[in-house]
N, C-alpha and C positions, 0 to 999 in steps of 0.2 A: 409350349416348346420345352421340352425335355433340358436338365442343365449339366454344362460338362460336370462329370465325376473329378471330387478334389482328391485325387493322388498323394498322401503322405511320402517324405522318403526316409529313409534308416538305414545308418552308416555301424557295421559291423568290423573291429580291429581284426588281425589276421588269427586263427585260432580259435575263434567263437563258433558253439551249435548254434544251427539259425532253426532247426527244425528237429524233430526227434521219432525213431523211429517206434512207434504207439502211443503218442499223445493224442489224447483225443479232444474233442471241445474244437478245432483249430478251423475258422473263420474264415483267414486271412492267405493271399498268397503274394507270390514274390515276383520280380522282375528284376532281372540284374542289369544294372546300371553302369556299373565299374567294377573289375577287379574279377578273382574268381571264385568259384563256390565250390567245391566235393559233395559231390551226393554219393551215398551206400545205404544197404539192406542185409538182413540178415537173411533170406531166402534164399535158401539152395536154387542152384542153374541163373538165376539173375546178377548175383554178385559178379564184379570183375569182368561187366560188360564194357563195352566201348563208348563214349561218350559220357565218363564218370565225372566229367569236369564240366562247369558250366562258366560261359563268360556274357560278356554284354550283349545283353537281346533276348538271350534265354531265362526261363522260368521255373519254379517251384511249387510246389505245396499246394498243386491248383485240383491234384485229384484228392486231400483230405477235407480242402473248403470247398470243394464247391459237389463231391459226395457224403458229407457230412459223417463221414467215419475216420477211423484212425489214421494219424498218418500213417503212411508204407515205408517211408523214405529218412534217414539223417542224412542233414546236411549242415557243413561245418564251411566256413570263408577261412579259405587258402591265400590268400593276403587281404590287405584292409579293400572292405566292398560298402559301393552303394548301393542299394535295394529301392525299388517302387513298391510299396505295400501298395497292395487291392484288397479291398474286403468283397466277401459274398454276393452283399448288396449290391455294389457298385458296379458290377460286372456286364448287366446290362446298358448302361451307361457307355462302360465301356465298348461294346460293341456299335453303342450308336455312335461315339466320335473318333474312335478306331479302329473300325476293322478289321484292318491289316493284322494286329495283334490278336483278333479274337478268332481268325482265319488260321492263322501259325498255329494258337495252341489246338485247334480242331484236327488241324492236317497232322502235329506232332503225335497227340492223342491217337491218331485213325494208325499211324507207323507203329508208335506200342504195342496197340493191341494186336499188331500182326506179329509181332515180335513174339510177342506173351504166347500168342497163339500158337506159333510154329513150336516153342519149346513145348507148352502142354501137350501137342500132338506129339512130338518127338517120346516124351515121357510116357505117357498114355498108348500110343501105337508102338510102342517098342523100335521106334524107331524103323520105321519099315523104308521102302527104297524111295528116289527122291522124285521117283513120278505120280505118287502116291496124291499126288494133288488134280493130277489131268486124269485120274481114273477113280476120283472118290464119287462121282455121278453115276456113273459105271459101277459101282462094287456095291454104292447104298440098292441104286435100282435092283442088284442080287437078291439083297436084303432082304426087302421090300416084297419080292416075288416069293423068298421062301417061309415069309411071314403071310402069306396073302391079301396083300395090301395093294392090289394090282393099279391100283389108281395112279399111285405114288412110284411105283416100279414104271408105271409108261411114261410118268410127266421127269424121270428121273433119266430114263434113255433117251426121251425126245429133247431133252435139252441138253443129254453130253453129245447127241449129235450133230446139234447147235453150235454148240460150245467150240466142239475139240471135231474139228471135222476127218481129221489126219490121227486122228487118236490111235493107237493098237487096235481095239476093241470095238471100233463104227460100226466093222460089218457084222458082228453078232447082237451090237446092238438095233440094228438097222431089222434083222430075223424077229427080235424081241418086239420091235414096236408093231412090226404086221400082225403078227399073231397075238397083239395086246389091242388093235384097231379102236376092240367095241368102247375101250376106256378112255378115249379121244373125246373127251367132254369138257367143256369150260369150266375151269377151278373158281372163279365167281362171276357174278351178276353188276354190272355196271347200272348204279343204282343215280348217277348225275350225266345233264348232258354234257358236260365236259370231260366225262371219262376218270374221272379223277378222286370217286366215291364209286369202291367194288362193296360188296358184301360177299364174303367167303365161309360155305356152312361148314359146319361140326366135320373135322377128318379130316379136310385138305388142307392141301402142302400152297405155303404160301408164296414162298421159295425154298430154295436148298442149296444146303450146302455144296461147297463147288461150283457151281453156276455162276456164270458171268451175269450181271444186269445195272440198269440205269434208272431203278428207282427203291425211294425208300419210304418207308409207309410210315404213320400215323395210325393208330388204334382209337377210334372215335366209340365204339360199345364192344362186347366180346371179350375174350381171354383166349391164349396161343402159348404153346410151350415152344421156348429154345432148346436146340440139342444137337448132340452129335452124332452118328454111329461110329463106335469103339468097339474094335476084338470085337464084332458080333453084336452087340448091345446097345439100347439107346439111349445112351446118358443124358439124361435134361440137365441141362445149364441157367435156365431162369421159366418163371411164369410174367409172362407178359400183359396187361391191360390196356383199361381206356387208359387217355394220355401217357402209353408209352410207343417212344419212337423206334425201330427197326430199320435195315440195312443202309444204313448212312455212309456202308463203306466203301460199296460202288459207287457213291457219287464224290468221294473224297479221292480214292482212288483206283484204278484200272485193274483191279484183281478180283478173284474168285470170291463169294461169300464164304465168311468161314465157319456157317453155320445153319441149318435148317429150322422152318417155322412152319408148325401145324396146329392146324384152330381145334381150340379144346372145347371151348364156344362159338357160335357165329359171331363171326367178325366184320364187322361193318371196318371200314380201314380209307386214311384218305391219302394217294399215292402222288408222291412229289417226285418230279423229273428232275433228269440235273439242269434244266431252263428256269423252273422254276423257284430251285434252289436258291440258284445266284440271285435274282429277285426278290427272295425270302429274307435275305442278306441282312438289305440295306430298307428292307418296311418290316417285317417281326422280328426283329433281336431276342423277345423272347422264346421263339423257339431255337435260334442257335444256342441261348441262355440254357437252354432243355436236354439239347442233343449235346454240351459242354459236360453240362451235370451225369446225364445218359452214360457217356464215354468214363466220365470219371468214376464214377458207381461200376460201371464193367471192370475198368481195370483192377481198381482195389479189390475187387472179387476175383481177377485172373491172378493176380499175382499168390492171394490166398489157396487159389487151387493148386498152383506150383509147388506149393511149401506145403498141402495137402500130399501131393503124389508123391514128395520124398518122404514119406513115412512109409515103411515098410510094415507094421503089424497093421494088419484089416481091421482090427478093434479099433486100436488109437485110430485111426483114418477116420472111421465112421462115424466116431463122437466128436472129429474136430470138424468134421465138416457140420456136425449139427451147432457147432459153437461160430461157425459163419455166418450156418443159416439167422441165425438167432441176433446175430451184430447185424448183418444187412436188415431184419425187421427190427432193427433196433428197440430190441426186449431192452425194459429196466432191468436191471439183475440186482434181485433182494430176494433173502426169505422166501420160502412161501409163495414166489411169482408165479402162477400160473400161464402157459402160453402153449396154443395149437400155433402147428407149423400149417404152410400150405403143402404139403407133401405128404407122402405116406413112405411107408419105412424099404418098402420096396424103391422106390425112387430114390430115397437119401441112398442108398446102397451102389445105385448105381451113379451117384454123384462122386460115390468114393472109390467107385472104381475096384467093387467086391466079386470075387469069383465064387463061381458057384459054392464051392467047396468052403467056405469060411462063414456062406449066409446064415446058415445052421444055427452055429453058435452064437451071432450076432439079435437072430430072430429071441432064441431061448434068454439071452441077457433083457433081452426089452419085455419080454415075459413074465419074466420073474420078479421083474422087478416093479412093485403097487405106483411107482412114482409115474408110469407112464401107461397111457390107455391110448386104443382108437378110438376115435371118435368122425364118423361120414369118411369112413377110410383116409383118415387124418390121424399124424401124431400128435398126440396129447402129452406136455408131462405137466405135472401140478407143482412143480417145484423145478425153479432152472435151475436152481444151483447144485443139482442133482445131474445133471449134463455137465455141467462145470466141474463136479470132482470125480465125474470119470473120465471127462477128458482128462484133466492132468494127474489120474491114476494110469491110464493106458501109457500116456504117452511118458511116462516114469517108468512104465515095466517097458517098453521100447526102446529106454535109450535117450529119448531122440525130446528131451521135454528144453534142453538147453539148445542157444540158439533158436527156437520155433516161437514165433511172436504172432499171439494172434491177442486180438482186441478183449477178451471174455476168460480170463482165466481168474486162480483164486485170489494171486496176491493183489487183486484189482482191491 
């Protein structure tokens, strides 16, 4: 039998940093006990949100321990405060003799990232009108048709007319799905008698963004890219694998996916209901322990994107997003490091959100320069610190090198 986890506590006078925003190494997270805490960031559209004060019951520091990168966040106690340190380890633990707690920071985590999400749309989509959510199944399946991806354009109308039955658009979508018929084919193969292990081949859509749904998968073999359609374009957002988990968000809560998945390899995948969920609860803690960590690694990566899109030069943008890329695979950064990315230079491009018109110059800088090669249409450079000081050469000839804190810069 598993033993309760020993809970340290620590008592902070009023005016103390309890956390800092880019420290990295940080293990441990917080629960306040008494008194209050301020939390702030340095990221443009985040700062000067609501909920900047924290009191008894609420948490900290749980997305840089338990995703193993920087913190995002300072926070300072706003008078004399109790803290329940958790470490890493303990967490599990904690789930098996409180719950209730390890359910709050899931359900708060799932609210974030909708949060995150709506401002990077906002940013990203220029803000477009606010129905832009009941017709993104609707505009991808556009997409989709003018790409000729007809698979994805049918599974893309047939479930905004699912979805959104009253929608503007049902009955041109309703036209689309007749004359899309012959693409009426099952997207995988139910490989257990339980229904509960699909296999889904190379190209299809696992879900999409927008769409309503009631479960969330497991990646047991194969690889799948996350993404968006932006202005036209399909910006990938992550590579997904074995032991990574997906749309956790329909079953936390009742809103649309805010993001699409398509198998880059056959995906063998094992799909959890929300029945089986709550089940999952209170006999695997380490997969809540998974989808904790999951959430927390998304966010420190959503909030990075945010503080990505206020940069204005497409240069700086492009090498800072390579200086993400490189902290999320957690490169050593010394001399001489060599590191392929899992991306190719057209994909980082479209992570940053490059228009046509700027790629030009982008491609000729990665050219010209010996420190970096393709390699299996992969970028290569032989030297990180070669991305580290053009990042913070760009982002110096931008303007924009103060206030912007990302984990990988020179005065590391």
């Amino acid at each position: 039998m598993p033993e309760k986890p020993q809970l340290s506590i620590v008592n902070h006078p009023e005016g103390n940093y309890i956390t800092i925003e880019g420290k990295e190494k940080e293990t441990r997270f917080f629960i306040v006990q008494k008194g209050s805490v301020g939390i702030s960031n340095s990221i443009p559209f985040i700062t000067n949100k609501k909920n900047s004060t924290l009191g008894p019951g609420d948490f900290f520091g749980v997305i840089a321990a338990m995703s193993g990168f920087t913190q995002i966040e300072t926070t300072m106690s706003l008078s004399a405060v109790e803290l329940v340190v958790v470490d890493k380890s303990q967490f599990e633990g904690l789930i098996r003799f409180n719950t209730p707690i390890a359910m709050k920071i899931i359900q708060q985590f799932s609210r974030r990232v909708r949060q995150l999400n709506s401002i990077l749309t906002e940013l990203t989509r220029n803000a477009e009108n606010a129905d832009e959510d009941v017709e993104i199944l609707y505009k991808n399946a556009l997409y989709y048709m003018k790409e000729k991806k007809m698979n994805r354009a049918f599974y893309c109308f047939k479930r905004y007319v699912e979805c959104f039955p009253s929608a503007e658009n049902v009955q041109k979508a309703r036209v689309a799905i007749k004359a899309l018929i012959s693409y009426n084919k099952p997207g995988f193969k139910v490989t257990s008698a339980n229904e509960s292990v699909r296999l889904y081949p190379k190209g299809n859509l696992i879900c999409s963004e927008g769409e309503f749904g009631e479960e969330m998968f497991i990646i047991q073999s194969g690889m799948a890219n996350v993404f968006k359609i932006v202005n036209g374009m399909q910006v990938v957002l992550s590579v997904i694998k074995a032991g990574d988990i997906f749309g956790e968000m329909c079953l936390l809560e009742a809103k649309p996916r805010s993001a699409s998945v398509v198998v880059l390899e056959d995906c063998l995948v094992t799909v959890i209901t929300k029945q089986n969920f709550e089940l999952m609860v209170s006999l695997k803690p380490q997969i809540i322990g998974r989808i904790t960590q999951m959430l927390a690694e998304r966010i420190w990566f959503m909030y990075k994107q945010i503080a990505n899109a206020a940069i204005k030069d497409p240069v700086a943008r492009f090498f800072d997003v390579l200086c993400i890329q490189m902290e999320r695979d957690k490169v050593v950064v010394a001399p001489f490091t060599q590191h392929i990315f899992n991306f190719n230079v057209d994909q980082f491009m479209k992570m940053a959100n490059i228009e046509d018109v700027d790629k030009r110059k982008i491609v000729t800088l990665i050219s010209e320069d010996n420190k970096f090669k393709i390699v299996s249409d992969k970028l290569l450079v032989t030297d990180v610190m070669e991305i580290i000081r053009l990042n913070d050469f760009y982002k110096k000839q931008s303007g924009r090198n103060k206030n912007h804190i990302h984990g990988y810069s020179q005065h590391r």
